[in-house]
C-alpha positions as a Markdown table, in Angstrom:
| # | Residue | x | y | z |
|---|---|---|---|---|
| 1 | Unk | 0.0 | 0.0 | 0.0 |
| 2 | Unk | 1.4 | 3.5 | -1.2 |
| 3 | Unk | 1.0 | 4.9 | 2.6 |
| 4 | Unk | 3.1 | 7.8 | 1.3 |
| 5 | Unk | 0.8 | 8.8 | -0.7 |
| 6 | Unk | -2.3 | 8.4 | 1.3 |
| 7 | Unk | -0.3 | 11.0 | 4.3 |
| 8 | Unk | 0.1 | 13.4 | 1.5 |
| 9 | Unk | -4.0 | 13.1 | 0.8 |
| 10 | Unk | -4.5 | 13.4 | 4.1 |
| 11 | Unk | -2.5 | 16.4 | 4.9 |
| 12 | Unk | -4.6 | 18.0 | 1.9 |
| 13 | Unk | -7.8 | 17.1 | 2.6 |
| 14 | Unk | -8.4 | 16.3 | 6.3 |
| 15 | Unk | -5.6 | 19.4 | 7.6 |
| 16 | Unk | -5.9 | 22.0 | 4.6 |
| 17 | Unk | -1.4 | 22.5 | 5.0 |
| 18 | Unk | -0.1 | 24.0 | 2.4 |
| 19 | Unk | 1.3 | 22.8 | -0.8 |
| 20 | Unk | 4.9 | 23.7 | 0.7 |
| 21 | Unk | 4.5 | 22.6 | 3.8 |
| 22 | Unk | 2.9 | 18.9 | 2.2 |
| 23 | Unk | 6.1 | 19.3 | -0.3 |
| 24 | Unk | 8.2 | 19.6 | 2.9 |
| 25 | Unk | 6.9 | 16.7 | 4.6 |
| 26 | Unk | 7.2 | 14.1 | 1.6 |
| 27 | Unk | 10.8 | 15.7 | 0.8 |
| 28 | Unk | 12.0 | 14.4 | 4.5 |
| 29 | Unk | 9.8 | 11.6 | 4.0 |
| 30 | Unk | 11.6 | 10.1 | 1.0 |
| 31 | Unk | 14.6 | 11.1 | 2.4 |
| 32 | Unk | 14.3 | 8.9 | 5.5 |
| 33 | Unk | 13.2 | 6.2 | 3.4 |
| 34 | Unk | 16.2 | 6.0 | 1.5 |
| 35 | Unk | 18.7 | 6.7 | 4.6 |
| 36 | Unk | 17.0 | 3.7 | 5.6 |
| 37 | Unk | 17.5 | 1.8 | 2.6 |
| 38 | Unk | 13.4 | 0.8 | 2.6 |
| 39 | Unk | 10.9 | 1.7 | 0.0 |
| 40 | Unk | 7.6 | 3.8 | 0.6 |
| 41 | Unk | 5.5 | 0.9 | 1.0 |
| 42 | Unk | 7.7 | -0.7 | 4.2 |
| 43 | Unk | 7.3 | 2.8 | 6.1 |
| 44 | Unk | 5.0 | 0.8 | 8.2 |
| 45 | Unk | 7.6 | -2.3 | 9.5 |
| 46 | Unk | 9.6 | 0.8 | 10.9 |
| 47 | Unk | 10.8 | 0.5 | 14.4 |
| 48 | Unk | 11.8 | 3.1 | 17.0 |
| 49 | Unk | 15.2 | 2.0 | 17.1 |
| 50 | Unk | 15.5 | 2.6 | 13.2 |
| 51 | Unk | 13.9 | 6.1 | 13.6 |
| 52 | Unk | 16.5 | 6.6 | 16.7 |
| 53 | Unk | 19.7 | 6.0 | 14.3 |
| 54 | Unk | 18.6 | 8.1 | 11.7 |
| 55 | Unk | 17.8 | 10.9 | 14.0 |
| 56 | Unk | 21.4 | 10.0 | 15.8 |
| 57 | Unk | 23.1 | 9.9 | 12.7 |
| 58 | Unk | 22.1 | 13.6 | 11.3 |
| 59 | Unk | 23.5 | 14.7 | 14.7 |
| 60 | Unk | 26.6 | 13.4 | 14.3 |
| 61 | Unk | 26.4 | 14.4 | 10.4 |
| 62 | Unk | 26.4 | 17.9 | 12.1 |
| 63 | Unk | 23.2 | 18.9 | 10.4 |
| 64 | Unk | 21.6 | 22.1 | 12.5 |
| 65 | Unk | 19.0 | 21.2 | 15.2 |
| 66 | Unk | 16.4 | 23.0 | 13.4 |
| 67 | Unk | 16.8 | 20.8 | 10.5 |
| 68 | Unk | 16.6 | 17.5 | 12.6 |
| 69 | Unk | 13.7 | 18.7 | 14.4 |
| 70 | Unk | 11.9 | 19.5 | 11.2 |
| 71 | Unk | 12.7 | 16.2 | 9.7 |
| 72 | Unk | 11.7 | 14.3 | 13.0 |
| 73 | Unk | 8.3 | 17.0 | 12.7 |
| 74 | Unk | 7.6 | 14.9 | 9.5 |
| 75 | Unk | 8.0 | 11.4 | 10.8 |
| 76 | Unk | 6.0 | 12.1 | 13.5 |
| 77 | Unk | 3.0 | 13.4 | 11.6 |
| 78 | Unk | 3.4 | 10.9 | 9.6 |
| 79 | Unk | 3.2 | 7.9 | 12.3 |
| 80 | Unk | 0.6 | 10.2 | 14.2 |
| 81 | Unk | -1.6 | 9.4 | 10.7 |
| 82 | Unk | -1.1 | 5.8 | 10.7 |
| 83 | Unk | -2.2 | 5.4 | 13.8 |
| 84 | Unk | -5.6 | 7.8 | 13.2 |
| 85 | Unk | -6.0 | 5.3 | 10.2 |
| 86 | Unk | -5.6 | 2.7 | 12.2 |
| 87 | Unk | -2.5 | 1.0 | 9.9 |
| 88 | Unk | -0.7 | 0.7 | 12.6 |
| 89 | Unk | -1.3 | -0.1 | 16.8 |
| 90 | Unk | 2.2 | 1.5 | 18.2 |
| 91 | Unk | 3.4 | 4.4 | 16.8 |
| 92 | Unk | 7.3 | 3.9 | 16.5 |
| 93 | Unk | 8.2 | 7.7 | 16.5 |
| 94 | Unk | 6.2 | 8.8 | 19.7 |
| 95 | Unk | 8.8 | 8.5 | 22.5 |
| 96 | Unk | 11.6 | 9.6 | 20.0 |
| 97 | Unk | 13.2 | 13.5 | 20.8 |
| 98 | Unk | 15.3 | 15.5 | 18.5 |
| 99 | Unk | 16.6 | 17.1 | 21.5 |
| 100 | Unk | 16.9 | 20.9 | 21.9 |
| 101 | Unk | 16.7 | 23.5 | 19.0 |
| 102 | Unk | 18.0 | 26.1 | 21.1 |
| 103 | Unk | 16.6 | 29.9 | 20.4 |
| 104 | Unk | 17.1 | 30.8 | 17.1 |
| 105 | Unk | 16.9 | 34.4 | 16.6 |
| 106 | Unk | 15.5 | 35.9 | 13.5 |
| 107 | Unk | 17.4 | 38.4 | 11.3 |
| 108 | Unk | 15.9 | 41.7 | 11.2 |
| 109 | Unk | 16.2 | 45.0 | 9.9 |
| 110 | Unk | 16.5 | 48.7 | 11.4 |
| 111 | Unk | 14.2 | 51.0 | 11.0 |
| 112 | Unk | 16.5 | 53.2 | 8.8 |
| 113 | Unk | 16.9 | 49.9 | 6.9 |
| 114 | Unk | 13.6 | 49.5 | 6.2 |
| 115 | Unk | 13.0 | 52.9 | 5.0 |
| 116 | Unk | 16.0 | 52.6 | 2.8 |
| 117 | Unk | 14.5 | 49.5 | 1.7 |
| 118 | Unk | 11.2 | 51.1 | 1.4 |
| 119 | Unk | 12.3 | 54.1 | -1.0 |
| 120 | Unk | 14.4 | 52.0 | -3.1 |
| 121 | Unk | 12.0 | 51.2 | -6.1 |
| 122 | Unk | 11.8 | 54.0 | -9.4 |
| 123 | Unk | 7.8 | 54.8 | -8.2 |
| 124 | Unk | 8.2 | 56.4 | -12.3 |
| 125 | Unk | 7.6 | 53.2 | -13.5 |
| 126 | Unk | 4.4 | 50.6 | -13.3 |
| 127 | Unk | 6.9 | 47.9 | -12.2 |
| 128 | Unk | 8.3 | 50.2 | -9.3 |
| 129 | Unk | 5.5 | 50.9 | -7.7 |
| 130 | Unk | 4.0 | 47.8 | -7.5 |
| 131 | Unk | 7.3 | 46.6 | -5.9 |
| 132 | Unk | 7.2 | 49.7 | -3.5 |
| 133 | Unk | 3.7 | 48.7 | -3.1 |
| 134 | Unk | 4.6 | 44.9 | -2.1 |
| 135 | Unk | 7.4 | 46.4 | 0.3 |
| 136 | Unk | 5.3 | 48.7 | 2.3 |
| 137 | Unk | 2.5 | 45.9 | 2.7 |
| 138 | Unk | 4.6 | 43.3 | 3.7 |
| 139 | Unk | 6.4 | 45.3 | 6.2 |
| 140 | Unk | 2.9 | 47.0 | 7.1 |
| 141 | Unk | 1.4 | 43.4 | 8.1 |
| 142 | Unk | 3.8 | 41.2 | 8.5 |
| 143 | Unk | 2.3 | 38.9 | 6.3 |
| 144 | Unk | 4.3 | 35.8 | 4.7 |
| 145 | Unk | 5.6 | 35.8 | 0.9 |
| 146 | Unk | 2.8 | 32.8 | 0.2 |
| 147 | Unk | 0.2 | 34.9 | 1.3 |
| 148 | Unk | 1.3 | 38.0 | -0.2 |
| 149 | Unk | 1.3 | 36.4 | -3.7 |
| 150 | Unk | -2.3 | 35.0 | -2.8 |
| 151 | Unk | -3.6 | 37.7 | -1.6 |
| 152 | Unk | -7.1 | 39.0 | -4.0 |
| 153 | Unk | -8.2 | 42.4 | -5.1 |
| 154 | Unk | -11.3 | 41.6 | -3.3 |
| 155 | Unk | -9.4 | 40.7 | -0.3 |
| 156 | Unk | -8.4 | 44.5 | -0.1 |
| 157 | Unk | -10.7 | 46.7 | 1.9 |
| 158 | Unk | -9.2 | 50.1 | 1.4 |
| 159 | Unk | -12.0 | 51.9 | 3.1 |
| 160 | Unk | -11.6 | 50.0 | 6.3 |
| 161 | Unk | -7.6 | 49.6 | 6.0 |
| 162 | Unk | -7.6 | 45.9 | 5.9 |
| 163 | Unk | -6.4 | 42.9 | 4.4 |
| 164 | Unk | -7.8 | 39.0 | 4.5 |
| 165 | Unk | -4.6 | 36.7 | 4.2 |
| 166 | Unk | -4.5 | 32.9 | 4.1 |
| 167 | Unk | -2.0 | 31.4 | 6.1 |
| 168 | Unk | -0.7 | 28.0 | 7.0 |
| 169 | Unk | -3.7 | 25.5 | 7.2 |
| 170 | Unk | -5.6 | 28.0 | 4.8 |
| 171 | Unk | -6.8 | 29.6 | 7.9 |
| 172 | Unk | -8.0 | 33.3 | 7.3 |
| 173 | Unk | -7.0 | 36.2 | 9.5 |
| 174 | Unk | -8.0 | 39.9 | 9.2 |
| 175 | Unk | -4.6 | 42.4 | 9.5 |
| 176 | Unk | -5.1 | 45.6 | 9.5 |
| 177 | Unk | -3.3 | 48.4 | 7.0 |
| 178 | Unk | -1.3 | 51.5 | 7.8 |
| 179 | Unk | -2.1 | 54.2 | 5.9 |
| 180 | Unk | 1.3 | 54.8 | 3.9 |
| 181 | Unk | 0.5 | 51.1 | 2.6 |
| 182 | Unk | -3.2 | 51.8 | 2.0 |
| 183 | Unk | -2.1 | 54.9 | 0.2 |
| 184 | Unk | 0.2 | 52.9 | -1.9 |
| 185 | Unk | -2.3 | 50.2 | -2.9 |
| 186 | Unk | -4.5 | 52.7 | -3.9 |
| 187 | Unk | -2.0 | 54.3 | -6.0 |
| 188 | Unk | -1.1 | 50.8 | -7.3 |
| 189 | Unk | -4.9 | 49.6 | -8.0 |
| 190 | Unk | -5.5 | 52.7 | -9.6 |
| 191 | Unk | -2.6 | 53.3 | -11.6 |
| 192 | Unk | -0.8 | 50.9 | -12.5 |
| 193 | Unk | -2.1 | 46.8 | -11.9 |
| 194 | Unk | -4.0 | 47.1 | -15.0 |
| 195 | Unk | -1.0 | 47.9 | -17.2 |
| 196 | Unk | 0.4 | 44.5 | -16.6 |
| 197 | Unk | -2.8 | 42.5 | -17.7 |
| 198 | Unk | -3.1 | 41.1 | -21.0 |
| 199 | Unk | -5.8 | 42.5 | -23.6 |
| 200 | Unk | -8.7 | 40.3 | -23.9 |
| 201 | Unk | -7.4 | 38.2 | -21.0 |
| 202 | Unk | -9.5 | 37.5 | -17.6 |
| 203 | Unk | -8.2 | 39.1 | -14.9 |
| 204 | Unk | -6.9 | 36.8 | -12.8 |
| 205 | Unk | -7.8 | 38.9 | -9.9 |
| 206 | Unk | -4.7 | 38.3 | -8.0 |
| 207 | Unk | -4.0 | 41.5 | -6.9 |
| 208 | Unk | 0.3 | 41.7 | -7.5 |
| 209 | Unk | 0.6 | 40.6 | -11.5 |
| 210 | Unk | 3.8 | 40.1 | -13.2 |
| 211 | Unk | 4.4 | 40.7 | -17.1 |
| 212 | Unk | 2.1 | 38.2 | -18.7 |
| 213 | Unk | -0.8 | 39.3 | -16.3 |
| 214 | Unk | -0.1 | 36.2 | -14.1 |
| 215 | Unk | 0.5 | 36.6 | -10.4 |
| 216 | Unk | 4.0 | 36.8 | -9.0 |
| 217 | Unk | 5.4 | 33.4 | -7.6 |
| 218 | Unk | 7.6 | 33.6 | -4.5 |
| 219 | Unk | 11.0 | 33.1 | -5.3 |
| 220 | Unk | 10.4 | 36.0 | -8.3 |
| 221 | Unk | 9.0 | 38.5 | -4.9 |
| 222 | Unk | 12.0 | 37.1 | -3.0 |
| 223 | Unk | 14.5 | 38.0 | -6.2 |
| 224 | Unk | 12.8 | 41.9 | -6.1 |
| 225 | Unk | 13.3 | 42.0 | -2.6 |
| 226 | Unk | 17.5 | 41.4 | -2.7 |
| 227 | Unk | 17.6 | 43.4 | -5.8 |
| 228 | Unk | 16.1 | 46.2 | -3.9 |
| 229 | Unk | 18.9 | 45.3 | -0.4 |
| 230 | Unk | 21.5 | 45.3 | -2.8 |
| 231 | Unk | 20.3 | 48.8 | -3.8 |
| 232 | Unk | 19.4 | 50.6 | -0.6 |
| 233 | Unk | 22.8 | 49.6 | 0.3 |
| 234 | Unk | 21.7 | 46.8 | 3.1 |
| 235 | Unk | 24.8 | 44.4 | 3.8 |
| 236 | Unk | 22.5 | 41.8 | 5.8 |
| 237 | Unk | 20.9 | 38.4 | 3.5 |
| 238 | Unk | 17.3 | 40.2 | 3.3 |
| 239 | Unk | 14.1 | 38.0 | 2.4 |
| 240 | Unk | 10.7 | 38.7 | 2.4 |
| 241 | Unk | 10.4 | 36.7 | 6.0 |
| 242 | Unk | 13.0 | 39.2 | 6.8 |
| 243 | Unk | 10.5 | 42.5 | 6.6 |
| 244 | Unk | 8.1 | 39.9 | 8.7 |
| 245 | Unk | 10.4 | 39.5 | 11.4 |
| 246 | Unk | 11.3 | 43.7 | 11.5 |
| 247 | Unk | 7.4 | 44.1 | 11.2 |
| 248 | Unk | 6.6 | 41.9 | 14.5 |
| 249 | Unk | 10.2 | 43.4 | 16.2 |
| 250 | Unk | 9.2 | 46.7 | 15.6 |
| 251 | Unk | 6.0 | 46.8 | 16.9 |
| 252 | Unk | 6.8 | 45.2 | 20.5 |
| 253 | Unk | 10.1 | 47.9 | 20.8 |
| 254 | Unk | 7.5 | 50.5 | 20.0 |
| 255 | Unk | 4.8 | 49.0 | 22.9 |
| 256 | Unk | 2.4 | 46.4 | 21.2 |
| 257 | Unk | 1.6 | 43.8 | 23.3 |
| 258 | Unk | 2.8 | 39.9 | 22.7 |
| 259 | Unk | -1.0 | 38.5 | 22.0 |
| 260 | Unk | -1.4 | 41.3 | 19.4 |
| 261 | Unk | 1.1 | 40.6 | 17.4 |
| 262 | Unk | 0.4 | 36.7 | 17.4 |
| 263 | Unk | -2.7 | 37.6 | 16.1 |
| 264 | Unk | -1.7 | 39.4 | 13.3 |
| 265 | Unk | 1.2 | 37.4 | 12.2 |
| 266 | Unk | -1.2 | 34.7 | 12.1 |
| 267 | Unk | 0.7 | 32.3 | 14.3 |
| 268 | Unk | -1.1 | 29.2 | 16.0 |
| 269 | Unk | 0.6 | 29.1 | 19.3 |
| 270 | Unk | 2.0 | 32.3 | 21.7 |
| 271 | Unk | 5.7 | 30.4 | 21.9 |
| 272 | Unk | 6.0 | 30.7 | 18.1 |
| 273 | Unk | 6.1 | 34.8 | 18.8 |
| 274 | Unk | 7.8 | 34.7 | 22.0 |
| 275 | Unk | 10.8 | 34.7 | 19.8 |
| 276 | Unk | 10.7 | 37.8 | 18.7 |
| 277 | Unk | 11.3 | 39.0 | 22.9 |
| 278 | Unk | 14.4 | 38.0 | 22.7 |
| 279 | Unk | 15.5 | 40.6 | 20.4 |
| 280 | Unk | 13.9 | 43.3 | 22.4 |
| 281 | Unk | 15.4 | 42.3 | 25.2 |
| 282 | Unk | 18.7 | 41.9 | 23.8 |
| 283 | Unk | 18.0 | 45.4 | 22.5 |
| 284 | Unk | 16.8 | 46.4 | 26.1 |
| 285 | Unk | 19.9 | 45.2 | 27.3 |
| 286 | Unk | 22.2 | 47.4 | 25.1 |
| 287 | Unk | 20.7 | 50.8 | 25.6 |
| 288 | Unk | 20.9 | 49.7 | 29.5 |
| 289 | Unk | 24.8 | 48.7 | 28.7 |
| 290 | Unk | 25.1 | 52.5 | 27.3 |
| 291 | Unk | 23.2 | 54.4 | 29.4 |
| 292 | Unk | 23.2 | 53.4 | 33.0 |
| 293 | Unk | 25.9 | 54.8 | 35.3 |
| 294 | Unk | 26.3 | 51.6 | 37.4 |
| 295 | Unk | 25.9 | 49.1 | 34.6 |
C-alpha cells in the first residue's frame, strides 16, 4: 500500500497544509526512506530503534538542530496518521526526541533599513511601484511571501484599512493596513495593476501581477526583494520573512503587546512569537549597557 501517498492526501484534505508545507513533509519523508535503505511501501515495518539512528546519525552528520527537528516534525505526523487510520497499533516515532533546537533568533532590519529598503524602487515606472507597493504591505502586516502572492483584489478593503490573508492551514485572519501602505495600494490599483494584464485576457484577480498578467510566484518576490537590499545599500541576507520579522520586532520595541502581534502574524501558538522578545530584550539590554551609570 502507497502509505506515502495516502499522508500526502490526508494532509490536503483532512488538515488543509499548504502545498509547501505537504512538499516539505514528503521531501523528509523520501529522504528517511532512503537513509533507511526501505521503499515507501515498508514505512510501516519501521521500528523506534530505526527512527532513533537516523535521527542520531544527522546529529553526528552535524546537520543544524532546526533541521533535525523538522525532519523528525515529518516522521512524526506521519506515524501520528497511521495510527488515526488505524494502519498501525504502536506508533514507533512517539517516544523519540530530536533534543533541543536552542533559540534561534531571527534576522531583522532597522528602522533606517527598512526605510532605505522602502524608497528603493523607481515609483516612475508601473513595475516600481508595484514593488514599493509589495514592500510597504509586507512590512505593514507582517504577512508571509505565500500569502502575499495569494492575496485578492477583493481581499483588499481600502475603506476599512484591511487585508484577509491565508495562512498555514488555509486559515484566514483579518490584518489591518497603515495608511502609507493603504495609500500605496490605492496608487497601485489605480494606476498601475492594469497595465500589466493582458488584452482580452481575464483578470486573474490576484491583486500583484507580473508581465504576462499572471500573479507573482515567491522566489520571483524574494528575487525583487534582494535586488532592492542590494540597492538601498543593506549588507544583511534580506528576504521577504525578513521584513516579517522587523514588522513583529518593531512593533513590541515601540509597545504592542505579545498576544497582538500573534494575532496578526497569524501564528497558532503564543511560543512561536515569543521569539521575537528576545531581540527586544537583547535590545533592552544594550541601551541599558550604554546608558546606565552603574551598569
Amino acid at each position: 500500500m502507497d502509505y506515502l501517498a495516502l499522508f500526502m492526501e490526508y494532509l490536503q484534505v483532512e488538515l488543509g497544509l499548504s502545498d509547501n508545507t505537504r512538499l516539505s513533509y514528503e521531501r523528509d519523508l523520501r529522504i528517511f526512506c532512503k537513509a533507511l535503505s526501505i521503499s515507501e511501501d515498508k514505512l510501516a515495518d519501521v521500528q523506534r530503534s530505526q527512527i532513533i539512528g537516523y535521527i542520531t546519525k544527522l546529529k553526528l552528520q552535524g546537520r543544524a538542530a532546526s533541521t533535525i527537528a523538522r525532519k523528525l516534525a515529518a516522521i512524526k505526523a506521519f506515524y501520528r496518521f497511521m495510527i488515526t487510520e488505524n494502519y498501525l497499533q504502536t506508533d514507533p516515532a512517539e517516544a523519540v526526541e530530536a533534543g533541543t533546537k536552542g533559540v534561534h533568533l531571527p534576522k531583522v532590519l532597522t528602522e533606517a533599513e527598512v526605510k532605505a529598503l522602502l524608497e528603493a524602487p523607481d515609483l516612475s515606472s508601473a513595475e516600481g511601484l508595484r514593488d514599493r507597493t509589495m514592500l510597504e504591505m509586507l512590512y505593514a502586516t507582517g504577512m508571509r511571501v505565500s500569502e502575499l502572492v495569494t492575496v485578492k483584489t477583493a481581499s483588499v478593503n481600502l475603506s476599512m484599512r484591511y487585508v484577509i490573508a491565508f495562512g498555514k492551514g488555509s486559515k484566514e485572519r483579518i490584518v489591518p493596513l497603515g495608511s502609507v501602505a493603504a495609500e500605496y495600494l490605492q496608487r497601485y490599483i489605480s494606476e498601475a495593476r492594469s497595465t500589466f494584464l493582458m488584452e482580452n485576457e481575464t483578470d486573474p484577480e490576484t491583486l500583484f501581477l507580473g508581465l504576462g498578467g499572471q500573479g507573482l510566484t515567491r522566489q520571483r518576490v524574494w528575487e525583487i526583494i534582494k535586488q532592492y537590499g542590494r540597492q538601498a545599500g543593506i549588507t544583511k541576507a534580506i528576504s521577504p520573512h525578513v521584513l516579517r520579522h522587523s514588522f513583529a520586532t518593531h512593533l513590541l520595541d515601540n509597545g504592542a503587546d505579545l498576544r497582538s502581534v500573534q494575532e496578526m502574524l497569524g501564528h497558532a501558538d503564543i511560543s512561536t512569537t515569543q521569539i521575537y522578545t528576545h531581540l527586544t530584550n537583547k535590545r533592552l539590554r544594550a541601551v541599558y549597557e550604554k546608558a546606565h551609570p552603574r551598569k
